[in-house]
C-alpha positions in Angstrom: 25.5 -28.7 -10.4 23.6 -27.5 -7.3 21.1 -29.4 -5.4 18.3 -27.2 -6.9 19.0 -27.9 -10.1 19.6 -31.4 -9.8 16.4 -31.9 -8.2 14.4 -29.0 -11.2 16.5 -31.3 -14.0 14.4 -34.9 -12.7 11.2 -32.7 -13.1 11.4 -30.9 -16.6 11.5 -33.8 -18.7 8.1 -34.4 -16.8 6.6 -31.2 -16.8 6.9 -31.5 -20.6 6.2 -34.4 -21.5 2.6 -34.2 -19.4 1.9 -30.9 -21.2 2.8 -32.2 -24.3 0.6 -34.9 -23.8 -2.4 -32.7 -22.2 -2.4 -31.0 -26.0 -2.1 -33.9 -27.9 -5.1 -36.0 -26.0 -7.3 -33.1 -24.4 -6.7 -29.9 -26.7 -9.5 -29.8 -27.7 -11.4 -30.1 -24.6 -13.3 -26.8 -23.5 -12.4 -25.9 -19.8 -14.9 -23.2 -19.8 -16.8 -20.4 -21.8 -15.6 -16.9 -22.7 -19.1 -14.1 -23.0 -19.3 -11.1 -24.0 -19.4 -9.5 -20.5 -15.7 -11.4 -19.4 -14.2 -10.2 -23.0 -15.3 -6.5 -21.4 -15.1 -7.2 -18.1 -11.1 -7.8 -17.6 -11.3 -11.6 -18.5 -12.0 -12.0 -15.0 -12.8 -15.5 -14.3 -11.9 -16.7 -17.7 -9.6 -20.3 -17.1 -6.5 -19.2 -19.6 -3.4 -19.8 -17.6 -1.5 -22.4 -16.0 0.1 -22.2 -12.9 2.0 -25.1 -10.8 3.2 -22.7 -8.1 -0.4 -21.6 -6.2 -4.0 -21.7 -6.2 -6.6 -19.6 -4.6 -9.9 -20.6 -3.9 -13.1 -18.9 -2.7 -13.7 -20.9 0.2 -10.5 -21.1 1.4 -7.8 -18.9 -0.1 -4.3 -19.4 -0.9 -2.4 -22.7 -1.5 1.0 -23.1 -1.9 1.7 -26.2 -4.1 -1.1 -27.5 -2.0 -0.5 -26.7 1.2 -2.5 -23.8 3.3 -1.0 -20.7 3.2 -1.6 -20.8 7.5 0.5 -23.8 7.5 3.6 -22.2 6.3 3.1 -18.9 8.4 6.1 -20.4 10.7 8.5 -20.6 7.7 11.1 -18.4 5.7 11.2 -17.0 2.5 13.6 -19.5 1.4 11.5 -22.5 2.3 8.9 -20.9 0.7 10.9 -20.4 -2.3 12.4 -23.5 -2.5 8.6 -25.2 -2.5 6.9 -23.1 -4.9 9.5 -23.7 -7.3 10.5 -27.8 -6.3 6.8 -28.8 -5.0 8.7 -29.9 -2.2 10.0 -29.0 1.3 13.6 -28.6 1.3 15.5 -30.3 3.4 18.3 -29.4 5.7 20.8 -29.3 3.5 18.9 -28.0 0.4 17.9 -24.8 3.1 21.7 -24.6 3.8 23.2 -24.4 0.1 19.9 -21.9 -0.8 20.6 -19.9 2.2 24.2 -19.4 0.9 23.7 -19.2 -2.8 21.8 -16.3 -1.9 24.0 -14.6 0.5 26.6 -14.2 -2.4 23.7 -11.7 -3.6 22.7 -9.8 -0.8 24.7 -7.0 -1.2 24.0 -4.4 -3.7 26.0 -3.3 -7.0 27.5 0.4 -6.0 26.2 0.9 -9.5 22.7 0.3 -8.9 23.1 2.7 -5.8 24.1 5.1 -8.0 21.1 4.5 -10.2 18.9 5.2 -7.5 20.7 8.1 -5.9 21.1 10.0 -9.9 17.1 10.0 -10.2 14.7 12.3 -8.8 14.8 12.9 -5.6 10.3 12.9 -5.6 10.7 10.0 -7.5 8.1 7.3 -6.3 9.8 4.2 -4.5 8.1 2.0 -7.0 9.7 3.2 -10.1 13.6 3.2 -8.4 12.9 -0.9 -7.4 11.6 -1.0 -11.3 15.1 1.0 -12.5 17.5 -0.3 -9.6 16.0 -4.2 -10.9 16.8 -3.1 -14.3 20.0 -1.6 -14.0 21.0 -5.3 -12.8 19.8 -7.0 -16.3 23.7 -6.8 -17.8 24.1 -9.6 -15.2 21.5 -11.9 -17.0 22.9 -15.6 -17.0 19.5 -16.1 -19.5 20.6 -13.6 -21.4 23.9 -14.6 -22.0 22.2 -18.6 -22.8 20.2 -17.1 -24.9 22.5 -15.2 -27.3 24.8 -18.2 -27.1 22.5 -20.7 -28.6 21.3 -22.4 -25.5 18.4 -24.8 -26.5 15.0 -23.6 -25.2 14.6 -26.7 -23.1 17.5 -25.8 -21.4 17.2 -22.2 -20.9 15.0 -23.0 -17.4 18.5 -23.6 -15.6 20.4 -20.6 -16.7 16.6 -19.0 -15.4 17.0 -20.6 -12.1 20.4 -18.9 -11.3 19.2 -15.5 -12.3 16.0 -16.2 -10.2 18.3 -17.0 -7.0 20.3 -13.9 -8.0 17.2 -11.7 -7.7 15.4 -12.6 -5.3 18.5 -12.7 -3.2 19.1 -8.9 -4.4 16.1 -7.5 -4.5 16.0 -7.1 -0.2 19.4 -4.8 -0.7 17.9 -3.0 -3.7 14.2 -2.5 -1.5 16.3 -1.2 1.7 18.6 1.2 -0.4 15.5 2.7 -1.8 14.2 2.9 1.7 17.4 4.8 2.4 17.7 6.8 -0.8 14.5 8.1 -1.2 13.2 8.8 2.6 16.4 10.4 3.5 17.2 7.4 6.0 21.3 7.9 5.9 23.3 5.3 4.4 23.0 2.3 2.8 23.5 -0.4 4.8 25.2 -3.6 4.7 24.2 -6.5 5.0 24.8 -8.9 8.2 27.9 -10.4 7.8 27.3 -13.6 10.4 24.0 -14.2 9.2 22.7 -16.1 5.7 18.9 -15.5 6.5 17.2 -13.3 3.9 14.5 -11.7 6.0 16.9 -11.0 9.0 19.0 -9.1 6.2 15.9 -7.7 5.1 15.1 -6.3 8.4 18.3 -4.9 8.8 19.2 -3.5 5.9 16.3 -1.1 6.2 17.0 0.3 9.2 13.6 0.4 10.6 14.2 -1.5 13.6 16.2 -3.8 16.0 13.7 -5.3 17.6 13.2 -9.4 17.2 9.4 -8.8 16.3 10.2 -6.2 13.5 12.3 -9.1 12.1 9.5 -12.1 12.6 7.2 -9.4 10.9 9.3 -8.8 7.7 9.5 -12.5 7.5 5.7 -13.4 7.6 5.2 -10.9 5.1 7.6 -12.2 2.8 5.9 -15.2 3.1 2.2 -14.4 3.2 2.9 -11.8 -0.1 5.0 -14.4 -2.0 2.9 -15.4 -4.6 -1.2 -15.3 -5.4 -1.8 -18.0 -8.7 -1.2 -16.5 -12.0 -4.1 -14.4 -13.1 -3.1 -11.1 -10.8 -1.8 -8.1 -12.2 1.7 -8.4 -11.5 2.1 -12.3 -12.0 -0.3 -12.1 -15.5 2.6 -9.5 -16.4 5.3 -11.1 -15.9 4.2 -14.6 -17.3 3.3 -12.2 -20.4 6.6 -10.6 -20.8 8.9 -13.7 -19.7 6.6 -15.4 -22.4 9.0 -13.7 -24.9 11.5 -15.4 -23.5 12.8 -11.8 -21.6 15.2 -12.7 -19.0 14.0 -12.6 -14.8 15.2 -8.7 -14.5 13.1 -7.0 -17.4 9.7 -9.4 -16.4 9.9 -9.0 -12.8 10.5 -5.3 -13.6 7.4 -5.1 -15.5 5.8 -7.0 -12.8 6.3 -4.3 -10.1 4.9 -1.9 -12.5 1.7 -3.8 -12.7 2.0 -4.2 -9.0 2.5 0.2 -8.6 -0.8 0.7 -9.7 -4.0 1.7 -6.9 -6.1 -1.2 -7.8 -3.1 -3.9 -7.1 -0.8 -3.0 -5.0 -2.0 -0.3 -3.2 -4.5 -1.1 -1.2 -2.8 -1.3 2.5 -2.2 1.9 2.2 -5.9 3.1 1.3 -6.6 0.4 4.2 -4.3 2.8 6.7 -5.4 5.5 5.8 -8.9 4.6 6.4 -7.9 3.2 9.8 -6.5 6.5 10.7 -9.0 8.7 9.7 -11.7 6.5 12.1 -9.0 7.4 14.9 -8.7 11.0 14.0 -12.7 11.1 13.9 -13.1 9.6 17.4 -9.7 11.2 18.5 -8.8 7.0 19.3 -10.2 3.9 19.2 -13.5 3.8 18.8 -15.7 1.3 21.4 -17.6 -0.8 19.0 -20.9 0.4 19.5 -19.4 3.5 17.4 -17.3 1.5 15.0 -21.2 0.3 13.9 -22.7 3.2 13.8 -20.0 4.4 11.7 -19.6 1.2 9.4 -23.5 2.0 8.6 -23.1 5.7 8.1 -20.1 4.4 5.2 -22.7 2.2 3.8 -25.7 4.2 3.6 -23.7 7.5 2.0 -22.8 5.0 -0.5 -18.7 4.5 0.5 -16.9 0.9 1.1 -15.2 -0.6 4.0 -11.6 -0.5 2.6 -10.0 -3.9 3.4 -13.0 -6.1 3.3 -14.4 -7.7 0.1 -11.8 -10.0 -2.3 -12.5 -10.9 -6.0 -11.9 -14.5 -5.3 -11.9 -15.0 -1.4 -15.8 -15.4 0.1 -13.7 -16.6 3.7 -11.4 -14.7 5.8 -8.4 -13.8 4.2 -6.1 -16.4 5.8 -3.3 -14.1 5.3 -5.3 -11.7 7.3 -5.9 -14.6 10.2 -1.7 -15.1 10.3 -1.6 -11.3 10.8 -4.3 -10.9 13.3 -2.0 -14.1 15.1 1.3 -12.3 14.9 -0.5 -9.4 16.9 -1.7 -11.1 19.8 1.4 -13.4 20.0 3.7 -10.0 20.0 1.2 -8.4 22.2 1.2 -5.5 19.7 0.0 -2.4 21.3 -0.8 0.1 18.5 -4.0 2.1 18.2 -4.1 1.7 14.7 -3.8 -2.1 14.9 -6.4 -2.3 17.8 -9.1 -0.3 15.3 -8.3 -3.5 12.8 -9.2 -5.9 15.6 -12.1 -3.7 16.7 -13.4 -3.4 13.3 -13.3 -7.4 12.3 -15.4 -8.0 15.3 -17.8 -5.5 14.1 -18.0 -4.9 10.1 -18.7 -8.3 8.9 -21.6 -8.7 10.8 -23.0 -5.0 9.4 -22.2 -6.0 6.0 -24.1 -9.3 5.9 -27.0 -7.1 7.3 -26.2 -4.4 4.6 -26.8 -7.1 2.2 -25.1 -5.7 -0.7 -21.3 -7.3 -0.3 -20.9 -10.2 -2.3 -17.4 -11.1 0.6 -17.9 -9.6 4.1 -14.8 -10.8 5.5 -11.5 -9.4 5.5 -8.5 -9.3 3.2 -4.7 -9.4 3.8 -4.9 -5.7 3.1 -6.9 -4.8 5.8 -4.3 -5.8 8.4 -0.8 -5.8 7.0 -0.2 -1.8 6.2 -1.6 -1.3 10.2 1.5 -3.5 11.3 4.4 -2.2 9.3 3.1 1.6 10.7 3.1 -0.1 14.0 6.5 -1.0 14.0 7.9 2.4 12.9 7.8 2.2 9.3 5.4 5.4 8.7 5.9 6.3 4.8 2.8 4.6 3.3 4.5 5.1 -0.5 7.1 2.3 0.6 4.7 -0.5 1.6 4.3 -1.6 -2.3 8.0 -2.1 -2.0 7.7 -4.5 0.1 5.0 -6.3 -1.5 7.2 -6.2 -4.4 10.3 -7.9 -2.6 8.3 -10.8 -1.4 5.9 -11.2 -5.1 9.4 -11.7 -7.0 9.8 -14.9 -4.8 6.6 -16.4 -6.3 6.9 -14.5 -10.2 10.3 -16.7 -10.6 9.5 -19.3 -9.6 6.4 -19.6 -12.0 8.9 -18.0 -15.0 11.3 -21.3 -13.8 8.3 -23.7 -13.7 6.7 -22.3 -17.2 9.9 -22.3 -18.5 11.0 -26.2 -17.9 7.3 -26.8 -19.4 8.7 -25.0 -22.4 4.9 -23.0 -22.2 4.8 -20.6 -25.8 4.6 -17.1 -25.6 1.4 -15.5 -25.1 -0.5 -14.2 -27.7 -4.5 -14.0 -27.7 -6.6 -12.8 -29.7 -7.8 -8.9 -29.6 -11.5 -8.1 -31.1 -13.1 -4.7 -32.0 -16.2 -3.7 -30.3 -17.8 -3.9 -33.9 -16.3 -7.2 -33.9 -17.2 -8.9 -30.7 -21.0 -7.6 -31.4 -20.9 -9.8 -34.8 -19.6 -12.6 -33.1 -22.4 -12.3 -30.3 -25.1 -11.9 -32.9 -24.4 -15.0 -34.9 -23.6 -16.8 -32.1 -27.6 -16.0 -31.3 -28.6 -16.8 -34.6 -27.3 -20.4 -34.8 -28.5 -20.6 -31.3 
C-alpha cells in the first residue's frame, strides 16, 4: 500500500460517516432557496454541491483546503495535488513516492500518439486531449474494480491510482498535441534525470529552455488546478463520475465543458484584446490613452475583456501571482506591459462607469499575455493547458466524492408550463 492511500484509507471511514450523519440529523435543513430566475438563470448561485477540495469567495477568491491560493504560488503541482486530495501538506517523503509514482506515467502510449496523429490535421487541440485521454480508458484500474465486484466503498482506491496515472500522463498527451497539431517536430520525451512534473511539462513541449518558461508552466499548473465544484468543467465531471464512470471518460467530458468560449476561453479573447490596443496605438499605449480608450469601450456599449468575475468582487489573486511572476522575471513583453498599464488604469474608469458589478481583474486577463510572451503564440493551445492543470483538481474531488460514497446526480428537470404552476401556487399560499 502506498503512503497516499494509507493516509486516504484513515479518512474515508470519516468522510462517510460525517455525511451519513449530516443526512440523518440535518436533511432536512434548507441551505438556501431556489426562484424562478436561478431555475432560468443557470442555477447560478444555487448551494447544490459539495466540495472538500476548494472554495471561492467574493472577497477573497480561491482556497485550497483552506489555504490562500497566493500562499501556495511557490509550490508544485504535486504538493498541490497531494493537499487537495489529503487536506494536508505532504511531507518529504510523501513528495518523493508522489514524484515517482508519477514518473512511471510520464511518457506517452505510442498508441495514443497514433490517435492523435490519425485525426484531422485542422482538428482543434481540445478535442485530440478529449480523444488522446480517452484512448487511455482500456487502462482503467476503476474499471477493472468495477467489473470485478469491488464494493463501492472501496472503489475510491482503485480511483486514486487511475487519478495518479492521469494526471501524471496528461503533460505527455498536452505536449504531443502541441507537437502534432502545430507542426512542432517530434514528440518528445520526457527528462530522464528528473521526477518533476512541470519541468517535464516544460520540456516536453518544446517551447523553451529557459528556467522562467519552466517556473511559468509551474505557477500555472498551480494557479489553474482547481476552482470549487460549481464551474463548467468540475460540475461535469462530478456529473459524469457520479455514474460511477472511471477518471478517463469524466475528465474527458470535463475538457469538453472546459473547450467552450464562455469557460475556457477567455485568455485568449483577453490576448486578443491586448493586441489589438497595441496594433491601434502601434505599442503601448501611455495611460492617459489607455483611458480614453477604456471609455470609448464603455460608452459604445463593449466590455473590458479580463475584468469582471461571477464570484470574485477583489482582484483575482491568481491575477496578483501573475502580475508577481512578471516583475520578479523582469518580463519585458509589450503585450504583458499593456496588462500592467491597463490594471493601473481600468478599475478606476469602471468604478466611475458605474455599471460593473467587479472592477478588478481576473486570472484571465494576465495569464494568455505570459504564455505569448514566452514564445508560445497559438492562442488555440492555451485551453490545453488549462486543461492539464484542472485534471489535478477534477480527481481529486472524483477521489474525495468517491470515499464519501456521494450518489449519482440526478435533479429534477421542469417544463416552462411547469415551473409557471409551481410559481403561481407558490403565490397563492403565499
Amino acid at each position: 500500500m502506498s503512503i497516499l492511500h494509507a493516509k486516504l484509507l484513515a479518512q474515508a471511514e470519516q468522510l462517510r460517516a460525517h455525511r451519513t450523519q449530516l443526512v440523518k440529523e440535518h436533511g432536512e435543513h434548507s441551505v438556501g432557496t431556489v426562484t424562478v430566475e436561478k431555475v432560468l438563470g443557470g442555477m447560478r448561485g444555487v448551494p447544490a454541491l459539495v466540495c472538500e477540495t476548494s472554495s471561492v469567495s467574493a472577497d477573497e477568491g480561491l482556497r485550497i483546503r483552506n489555504i490562500p491560493i497566493m500562499e501556495l504560488t511557490g509550490v508544485t503541482p504535486e504538493e498541490i495535488f497531494w493537499l487537495l486530495i489529503t487536506g494536508d501538506r505532504a511531507t518529504a517523503d510523501e513528495l518523493d513516492e508522489l514524484k515517482s509514482a508519477f514518473a512511471k506515467y510520464y511518457e506517452v502510449p505510442q498508441y495514443v500518439v497514433d490517435t492523435l496523429r490519425g485525426m484531422p490535421k485542422n482538428s482543434h487541440p481540445m478535442s485530440m486531449l478529449s480523444a488522446g485521454l480517452l484512448a487511455m480508458e482500456c487502462e482503467s484500474e476503476f474499471r477493472k474494480a468495477y467489473d470485478e465486484g469491488v464494493a463501492k466503498d472501496l472503489l475510491w482506491k482503485s480511483l486514486v491510482n487511475d487519478s495518479v496515472r492521469l494526471i501524471a500522463s496528461i503533460p505527455g498527451i498536452a505536449a504531443a498535441v502541441y507537437r502534432i497539431r502545430f507542426d512542432k517536430g517530434n514528440v518528445i520525451k520526457p527528462l530522464s534525470n528528473d521526477n518533476d512534473l512541470s519541468n517535464n511539462f516544460a520540456h516536453m513541449l518544446g517551447v523553451s529552455d529557459d528556467a522562467s518558461w519552466k517556473d511559468l508552466v509551474r505557477l500555472y499548473l498551480v494557479l489553474h488546478s482547481d476552482h470549487e465544484g460549481g464551474n463548467v468543467s468540475a460540475m461535469t465531471s462530478y456529473v459524469v463520475s457520479s455514474a460511477l464512470s472511471d477518471p478517463y471518460y469524466s475528465v474527458s467530458a470535463a475538457m469538453c465543458g472546459l473547450a467552450g468560449p464562455l469557460h475556457g476561453l477567455a485568455n485568449q479573447e483577453c490576448l486578443r484584446f491586448i493586441m489589438g490596443v497595441k496594433e491601434q496605438f502601434g505599442g503601448v499605449p501611455t495611460e492617459d490613452e489607455i483611458r480614453k480608450f477604456a471609455w470609448d469601450q464603455l460608452n459604445s456599449g463593449h466590455v473590458i475583456p479580463g475584468y469582471g468575475h461571477a464570484v470574485l468582487r477583489v482582484t483575482d489573486p491568481r491575477f496578483a501571482a501573475f502580475h508577481e511572476f512578471a516583475q520578479r522575471h523582469n518580463v519585458k513583453d509589450d503585450n504583458v506591459s499593456i496588462v500592467q498599464r491597463i490594471y493601473k488604469v481600468v478599475p478606476t474608469v469602471l468604478q466611475e462607469h458605474g455599471k460593473a458589478k467587479n472592477p478588478w481583474p481576473n486570472v484571465d486577463a494576465y495569464s494568455g499575455s505570459l504564455l505569448y510572451a514566452f514564445g508560445m503564440t497559438e492562442f488555440d493551445f492555451y485551453t490545453v493547458m488549462f486543461g492539464v492543470s484542472r485534471a489535478i483538481g477534477l480527481c481529486s474531488q472524483m477521489v474525495v466524492n468517491r470515499m464519501m460514497g456521494s450518489p449519482i446526480v440526478r435533479p429534477k428537470s421542469l417544463t416552462l408550463n411547469e415551473l409557471y404552476k409551481a410559481e403561481t401556487l407558490a403565490g397563492e399560499n403565499a
